[in-house]
C-alpha positions, 0 to 999 in steps of 0.5 A: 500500500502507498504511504502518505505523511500527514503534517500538523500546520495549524492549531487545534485551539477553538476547534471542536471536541471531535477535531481534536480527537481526529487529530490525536488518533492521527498521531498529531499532538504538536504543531509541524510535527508528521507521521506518516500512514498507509492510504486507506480509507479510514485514514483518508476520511479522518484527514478529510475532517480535519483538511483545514489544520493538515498538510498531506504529501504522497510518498 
């Protein structure tokens, strides 16, 4: 499976409850900080929620 690297660019202060969740089951916890995922689907809905705080690169 392709591999995608997923990078904290915004804050998630005055965001709402499930937002924060989404991040933090992303494995985002601090702002520039990436990990990296496999292209499912399930990793691109939770990406899809939080489109606005998140960078997204395609390995």
């Amino acid at each position: 499976m392709a591999k995608i690297k997923v990078t904290k660019v915004k804050s998630a202060i005055n965001r709402t409850k499930t937002q924060k969740r989404t991040l933090e089951a992303l494995g985002l916890r601090k702002m520039g900080q990436t990990v990296e995922h496999e292209n499912t689907p399930n990793i691109l809905g939770m990406i899809t929620k939080v489109k606005h705080l998140v960078s997204v690169e395609t390995k």
